[in-house]
Gaussian input, Z-matrix of N, CA and C with variables (Angstrom, degrees):
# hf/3-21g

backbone

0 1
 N
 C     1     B1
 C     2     B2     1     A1
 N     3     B3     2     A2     1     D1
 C     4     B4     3     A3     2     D2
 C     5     B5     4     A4     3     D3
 N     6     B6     5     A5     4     D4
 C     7     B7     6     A6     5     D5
 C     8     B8     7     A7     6     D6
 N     9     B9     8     A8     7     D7
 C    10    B10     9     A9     8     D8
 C    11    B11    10    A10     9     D9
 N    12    B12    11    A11    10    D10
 C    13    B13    12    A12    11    D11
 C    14    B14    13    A13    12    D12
 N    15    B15    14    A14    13    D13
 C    16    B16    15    A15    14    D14
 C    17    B17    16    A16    15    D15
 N    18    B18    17    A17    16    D16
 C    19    B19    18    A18    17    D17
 C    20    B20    19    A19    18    D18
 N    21    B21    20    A20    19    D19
 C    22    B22    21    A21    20    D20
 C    23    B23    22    A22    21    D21
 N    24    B24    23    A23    22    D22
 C    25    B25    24    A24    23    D23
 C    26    B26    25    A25    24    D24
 N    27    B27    26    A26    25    D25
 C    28    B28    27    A27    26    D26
 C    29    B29    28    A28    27    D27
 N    30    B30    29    A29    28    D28
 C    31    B31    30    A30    29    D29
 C    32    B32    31    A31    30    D30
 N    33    B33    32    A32    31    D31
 C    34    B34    33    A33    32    D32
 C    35    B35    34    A34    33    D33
 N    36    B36    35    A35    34    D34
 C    37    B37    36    A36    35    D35
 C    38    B38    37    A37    36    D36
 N    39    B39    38    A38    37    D37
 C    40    B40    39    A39    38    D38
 C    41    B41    40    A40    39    D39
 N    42    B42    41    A41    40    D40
 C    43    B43    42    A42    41    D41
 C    44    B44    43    A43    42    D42
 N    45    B45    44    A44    43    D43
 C    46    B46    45    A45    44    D44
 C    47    B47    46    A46    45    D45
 N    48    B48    47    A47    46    D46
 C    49    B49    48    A48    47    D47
 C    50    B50    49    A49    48    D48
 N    51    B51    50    A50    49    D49
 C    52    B52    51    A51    50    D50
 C    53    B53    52    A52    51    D51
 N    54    B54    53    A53    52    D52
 C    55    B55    54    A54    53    D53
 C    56    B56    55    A55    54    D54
 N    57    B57    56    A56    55    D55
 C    58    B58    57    A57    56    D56
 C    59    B59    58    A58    57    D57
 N    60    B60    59    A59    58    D58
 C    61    B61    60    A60    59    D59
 C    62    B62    61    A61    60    D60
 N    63    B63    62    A62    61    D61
 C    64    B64    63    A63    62    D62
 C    65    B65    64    A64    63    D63
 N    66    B66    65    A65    64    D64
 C    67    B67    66    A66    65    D65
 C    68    B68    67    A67    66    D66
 N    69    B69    68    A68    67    D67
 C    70    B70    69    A69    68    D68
 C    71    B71    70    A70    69    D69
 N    72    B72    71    A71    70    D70
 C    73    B73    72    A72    71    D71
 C    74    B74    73    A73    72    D72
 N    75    B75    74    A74    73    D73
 C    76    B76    75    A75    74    D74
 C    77    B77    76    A76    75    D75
 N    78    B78    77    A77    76    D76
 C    79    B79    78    A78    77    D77
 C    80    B80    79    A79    78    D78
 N    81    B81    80    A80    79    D79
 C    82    B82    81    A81    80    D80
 C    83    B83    82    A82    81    D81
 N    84    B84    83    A83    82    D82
 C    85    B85    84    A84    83    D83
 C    86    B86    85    A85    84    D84
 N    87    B87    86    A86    85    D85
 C    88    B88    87    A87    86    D86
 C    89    B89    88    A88    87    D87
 N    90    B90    89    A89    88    D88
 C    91    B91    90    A90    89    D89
 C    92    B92    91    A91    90    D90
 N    93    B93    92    A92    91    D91
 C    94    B94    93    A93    92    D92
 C    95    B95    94    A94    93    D93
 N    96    B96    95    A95    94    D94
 C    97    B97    96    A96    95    D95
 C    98    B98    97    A97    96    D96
 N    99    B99    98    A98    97    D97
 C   100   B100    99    A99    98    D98
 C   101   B101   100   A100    99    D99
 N   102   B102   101   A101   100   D100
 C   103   B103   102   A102   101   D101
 C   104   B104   103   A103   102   D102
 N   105   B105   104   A104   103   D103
 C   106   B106   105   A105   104   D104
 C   107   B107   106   A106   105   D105
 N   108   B108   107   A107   106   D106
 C   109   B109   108   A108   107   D107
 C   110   B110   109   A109   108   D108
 N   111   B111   110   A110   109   D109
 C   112   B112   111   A111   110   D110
 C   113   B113   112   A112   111   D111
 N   114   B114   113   A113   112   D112
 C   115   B115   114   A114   113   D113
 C   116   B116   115   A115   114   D114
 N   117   B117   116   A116   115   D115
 C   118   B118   117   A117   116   D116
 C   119   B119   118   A118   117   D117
 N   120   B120   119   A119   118   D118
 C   121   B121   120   A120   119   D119
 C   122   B122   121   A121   120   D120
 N   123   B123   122   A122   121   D121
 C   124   B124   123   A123   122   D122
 C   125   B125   124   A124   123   D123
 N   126   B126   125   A125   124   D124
 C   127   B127   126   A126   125   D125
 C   128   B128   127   A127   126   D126
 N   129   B129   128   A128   127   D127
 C   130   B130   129   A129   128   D128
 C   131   B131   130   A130   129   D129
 N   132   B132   131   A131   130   D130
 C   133   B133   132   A132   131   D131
 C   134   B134   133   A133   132   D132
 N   135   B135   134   A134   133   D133
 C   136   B136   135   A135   134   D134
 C   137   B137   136   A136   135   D135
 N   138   B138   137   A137   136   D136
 C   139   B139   138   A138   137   D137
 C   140   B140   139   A139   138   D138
 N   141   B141   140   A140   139   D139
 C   142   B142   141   A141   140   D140
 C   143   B143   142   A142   141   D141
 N   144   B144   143   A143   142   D142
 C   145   B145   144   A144   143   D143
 C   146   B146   145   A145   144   D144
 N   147   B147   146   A146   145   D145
 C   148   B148   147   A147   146   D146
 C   149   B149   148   A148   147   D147
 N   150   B150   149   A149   148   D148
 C   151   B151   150   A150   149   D149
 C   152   B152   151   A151   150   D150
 N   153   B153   152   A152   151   D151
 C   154   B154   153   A153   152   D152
 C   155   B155   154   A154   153   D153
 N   156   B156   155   A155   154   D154
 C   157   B157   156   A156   155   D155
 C   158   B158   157   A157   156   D156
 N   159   B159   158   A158   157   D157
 C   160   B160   159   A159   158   D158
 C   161   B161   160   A160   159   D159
 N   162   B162   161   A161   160   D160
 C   163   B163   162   A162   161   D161
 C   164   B164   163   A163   162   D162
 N   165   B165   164   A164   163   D163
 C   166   B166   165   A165   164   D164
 C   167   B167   166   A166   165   D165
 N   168   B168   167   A167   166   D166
 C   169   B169   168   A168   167   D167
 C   170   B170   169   A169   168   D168
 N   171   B171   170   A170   169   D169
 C   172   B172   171   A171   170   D170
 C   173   B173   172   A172   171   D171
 N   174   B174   173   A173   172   D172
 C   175   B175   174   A174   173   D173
 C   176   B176   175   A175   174   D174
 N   177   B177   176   A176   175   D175
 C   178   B178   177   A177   176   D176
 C   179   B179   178   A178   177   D177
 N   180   B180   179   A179   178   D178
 C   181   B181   180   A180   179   D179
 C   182   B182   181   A181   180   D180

   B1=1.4484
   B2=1.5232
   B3=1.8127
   B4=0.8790
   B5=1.4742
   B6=1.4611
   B7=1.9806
   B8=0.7522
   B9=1.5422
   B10=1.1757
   B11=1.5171
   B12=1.0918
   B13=1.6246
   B14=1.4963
   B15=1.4962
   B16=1.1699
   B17=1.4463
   B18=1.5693
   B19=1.1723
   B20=2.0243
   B21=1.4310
   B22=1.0461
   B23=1.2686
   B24=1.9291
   B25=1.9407
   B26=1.4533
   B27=1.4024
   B28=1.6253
   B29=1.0467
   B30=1.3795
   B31=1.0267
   B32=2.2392
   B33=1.1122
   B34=0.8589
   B35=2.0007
   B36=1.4342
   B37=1.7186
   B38=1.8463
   B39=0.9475
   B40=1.4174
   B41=1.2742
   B42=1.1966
   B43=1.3615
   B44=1.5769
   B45=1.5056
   B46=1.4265
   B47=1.3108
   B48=1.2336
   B49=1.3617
   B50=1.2813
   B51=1.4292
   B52=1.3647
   B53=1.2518
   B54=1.2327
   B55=1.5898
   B56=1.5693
   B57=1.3926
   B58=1.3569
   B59=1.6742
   B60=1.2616
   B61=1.9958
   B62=1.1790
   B63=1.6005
   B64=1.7746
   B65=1.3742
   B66=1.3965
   B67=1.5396
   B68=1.3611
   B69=1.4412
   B70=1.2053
   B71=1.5520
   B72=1.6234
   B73=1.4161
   B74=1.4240
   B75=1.4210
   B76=1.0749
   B77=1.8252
   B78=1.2222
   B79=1.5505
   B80=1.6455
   B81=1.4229
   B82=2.0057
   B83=1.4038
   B84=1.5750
   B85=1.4726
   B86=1.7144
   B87=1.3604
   B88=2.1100
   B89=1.3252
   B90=1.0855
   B91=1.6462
   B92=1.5170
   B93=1.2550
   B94=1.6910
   B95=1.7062
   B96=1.3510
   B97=1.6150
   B98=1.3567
   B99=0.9727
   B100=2.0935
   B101=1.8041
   B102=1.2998
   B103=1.6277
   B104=1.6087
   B105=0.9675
   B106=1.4627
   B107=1.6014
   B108=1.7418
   B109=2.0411
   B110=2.1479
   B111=1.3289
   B112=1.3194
   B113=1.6822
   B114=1.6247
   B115=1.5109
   B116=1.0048
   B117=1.3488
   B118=1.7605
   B119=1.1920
   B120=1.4009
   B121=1.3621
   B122=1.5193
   B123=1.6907
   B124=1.8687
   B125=1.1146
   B126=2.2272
   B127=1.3093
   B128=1.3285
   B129=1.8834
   B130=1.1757
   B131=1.4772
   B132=0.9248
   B133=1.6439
   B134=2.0126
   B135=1.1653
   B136=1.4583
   B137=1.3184
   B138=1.7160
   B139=1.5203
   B140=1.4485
   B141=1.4980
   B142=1.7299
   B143=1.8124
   B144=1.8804
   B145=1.2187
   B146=1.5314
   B147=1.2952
   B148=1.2942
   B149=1.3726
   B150=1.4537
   B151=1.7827
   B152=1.5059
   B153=1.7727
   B154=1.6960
   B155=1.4441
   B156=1.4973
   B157=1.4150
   B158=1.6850
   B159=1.4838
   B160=1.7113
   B161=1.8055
   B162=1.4319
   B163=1.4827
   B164=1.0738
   B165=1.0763
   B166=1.5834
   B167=1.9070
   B168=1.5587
   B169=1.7183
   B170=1.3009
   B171=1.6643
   B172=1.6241
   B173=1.9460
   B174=1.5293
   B175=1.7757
   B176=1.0673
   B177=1.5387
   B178=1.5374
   B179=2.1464
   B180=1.9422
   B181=1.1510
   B182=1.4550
   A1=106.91
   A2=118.74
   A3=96.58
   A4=120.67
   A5=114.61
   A6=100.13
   A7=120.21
   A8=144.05
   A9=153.95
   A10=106.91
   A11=101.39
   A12=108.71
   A13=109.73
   A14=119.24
   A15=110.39
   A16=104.36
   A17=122.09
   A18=138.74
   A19=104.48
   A20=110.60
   A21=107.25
   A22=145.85
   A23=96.34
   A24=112.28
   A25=102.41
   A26=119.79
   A27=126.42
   A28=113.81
   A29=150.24
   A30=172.41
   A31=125.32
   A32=93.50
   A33=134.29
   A34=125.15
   A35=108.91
   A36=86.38
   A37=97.80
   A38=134.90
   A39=153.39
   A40=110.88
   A41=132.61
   A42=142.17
   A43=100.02
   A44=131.35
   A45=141.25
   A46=90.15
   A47=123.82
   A48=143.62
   A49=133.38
   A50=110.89
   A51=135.47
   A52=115.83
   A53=139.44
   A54=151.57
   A55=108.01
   A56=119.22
   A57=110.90
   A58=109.99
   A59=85.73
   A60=111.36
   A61=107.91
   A62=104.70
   A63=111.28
   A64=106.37
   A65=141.72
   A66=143.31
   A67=112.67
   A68=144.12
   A69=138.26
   A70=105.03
   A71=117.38
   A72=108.28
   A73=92.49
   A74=145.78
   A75=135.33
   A76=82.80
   A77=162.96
   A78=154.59
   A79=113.24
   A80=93.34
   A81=106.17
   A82=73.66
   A83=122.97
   A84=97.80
   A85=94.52
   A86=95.10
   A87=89.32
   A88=126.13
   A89=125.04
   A90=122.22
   A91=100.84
   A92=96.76
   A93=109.58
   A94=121.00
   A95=103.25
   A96=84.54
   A97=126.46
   A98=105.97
   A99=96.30
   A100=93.82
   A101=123.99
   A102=129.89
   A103=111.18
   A104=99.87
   A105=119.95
   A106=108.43
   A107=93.81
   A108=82.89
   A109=71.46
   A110=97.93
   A111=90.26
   A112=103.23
   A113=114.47
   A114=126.32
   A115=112.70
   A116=114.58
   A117=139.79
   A118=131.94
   A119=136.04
   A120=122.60
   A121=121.16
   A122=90.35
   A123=111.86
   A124=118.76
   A125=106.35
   A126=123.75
   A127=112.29
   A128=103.42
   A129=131.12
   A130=134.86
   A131=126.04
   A132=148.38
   A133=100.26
   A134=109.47
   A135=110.48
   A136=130.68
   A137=102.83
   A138=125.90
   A139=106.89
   A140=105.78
   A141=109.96
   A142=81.97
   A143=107.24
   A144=122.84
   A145=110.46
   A146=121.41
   A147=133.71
   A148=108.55
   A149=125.26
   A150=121.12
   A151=93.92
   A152=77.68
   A153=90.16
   A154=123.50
   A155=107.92
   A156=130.05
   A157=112.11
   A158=95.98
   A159=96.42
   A160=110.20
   A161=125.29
   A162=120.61
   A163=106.08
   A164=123.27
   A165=96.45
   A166=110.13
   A167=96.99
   A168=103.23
   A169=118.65
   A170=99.54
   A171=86.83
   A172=105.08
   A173=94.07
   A174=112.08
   A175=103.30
   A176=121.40
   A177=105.85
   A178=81.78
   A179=104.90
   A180=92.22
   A181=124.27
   D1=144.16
   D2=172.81
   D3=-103.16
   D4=-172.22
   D5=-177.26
   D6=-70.53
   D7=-34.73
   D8=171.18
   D9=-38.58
   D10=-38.97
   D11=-168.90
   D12=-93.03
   D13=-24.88
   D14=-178.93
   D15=-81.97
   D16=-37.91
   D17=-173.54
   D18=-47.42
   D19=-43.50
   D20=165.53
   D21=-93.48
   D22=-1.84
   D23=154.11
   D24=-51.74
   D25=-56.11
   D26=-165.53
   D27=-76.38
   D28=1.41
   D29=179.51
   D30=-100.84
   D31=-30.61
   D32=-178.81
   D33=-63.73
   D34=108.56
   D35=-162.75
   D36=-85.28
   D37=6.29
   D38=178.13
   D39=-72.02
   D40=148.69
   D41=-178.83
   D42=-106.56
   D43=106.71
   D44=-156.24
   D45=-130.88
   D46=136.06
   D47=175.99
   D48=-96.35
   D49=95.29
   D50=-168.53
   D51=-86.62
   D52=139.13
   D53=-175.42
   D54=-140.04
   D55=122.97
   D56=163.19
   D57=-134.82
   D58=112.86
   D59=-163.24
   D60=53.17
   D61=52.91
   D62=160.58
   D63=94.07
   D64=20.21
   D65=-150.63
   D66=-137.15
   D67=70.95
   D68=179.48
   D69=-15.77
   D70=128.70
   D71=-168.40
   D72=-136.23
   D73=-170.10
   D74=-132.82
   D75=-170.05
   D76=76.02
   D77=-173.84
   D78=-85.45
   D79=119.28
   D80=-153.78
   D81=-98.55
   D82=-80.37
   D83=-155.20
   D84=-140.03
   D85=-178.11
   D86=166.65
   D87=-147.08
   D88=143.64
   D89=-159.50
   D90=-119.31
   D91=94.46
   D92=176.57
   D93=-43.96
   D94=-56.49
   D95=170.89
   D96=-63.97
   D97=-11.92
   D98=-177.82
   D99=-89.72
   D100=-9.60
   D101=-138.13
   D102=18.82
   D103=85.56
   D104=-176.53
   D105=-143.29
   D106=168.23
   D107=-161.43
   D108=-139.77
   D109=153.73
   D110=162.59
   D111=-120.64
   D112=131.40
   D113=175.54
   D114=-84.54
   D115=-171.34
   D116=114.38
   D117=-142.06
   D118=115.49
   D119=-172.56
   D120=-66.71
   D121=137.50
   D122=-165.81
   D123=1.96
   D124=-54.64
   D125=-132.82
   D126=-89.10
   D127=-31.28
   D128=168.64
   D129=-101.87
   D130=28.18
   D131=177.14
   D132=-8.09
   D133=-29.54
   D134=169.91
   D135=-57.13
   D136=-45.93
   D137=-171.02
   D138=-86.66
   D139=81.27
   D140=-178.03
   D141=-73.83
   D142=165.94
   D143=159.52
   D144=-156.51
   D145=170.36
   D146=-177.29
   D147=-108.56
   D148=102.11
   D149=172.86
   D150=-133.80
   D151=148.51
   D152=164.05
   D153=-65.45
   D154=145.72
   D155=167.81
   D156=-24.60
   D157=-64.34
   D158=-164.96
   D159=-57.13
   D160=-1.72
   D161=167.82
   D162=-102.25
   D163=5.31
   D164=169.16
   D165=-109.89
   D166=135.15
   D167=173.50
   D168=-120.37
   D169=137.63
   D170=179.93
   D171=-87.75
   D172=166.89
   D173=-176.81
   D174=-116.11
   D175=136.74
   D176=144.59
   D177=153.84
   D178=-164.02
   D179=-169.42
   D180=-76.65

């Protein structure tokens, strides 16, 4: 994904559907120089993590 695009998942008052390697993910914020996004998946709202951009895809129409 690129930032631009994630920048406007998080931005976003819409509920947009994020996957990173297949994982409903949740995108809190993103730190352009590392291109990195920090998550948490749906299920676990606790377990923030740091992954790169290029795994995460958005779903939907």
């Amino acid at each position: 994904m690129d930032q631009d695009r994630a920048q406007e998942i998080i931005n976003s008052i819409a509920m947009i559907n994020v996957k990173y390697h297949g994982f409903p993910v949740y995108l809190k914020e993103i730190n352009p120089e590392q291109e990195t996004a920090t998550i948490f998946p749906l299920d676990e709202m606790n377990h923030e993590q740091e992954v790169e951009l290029n795994g995460l895809f958005e779903e939907g129409p």
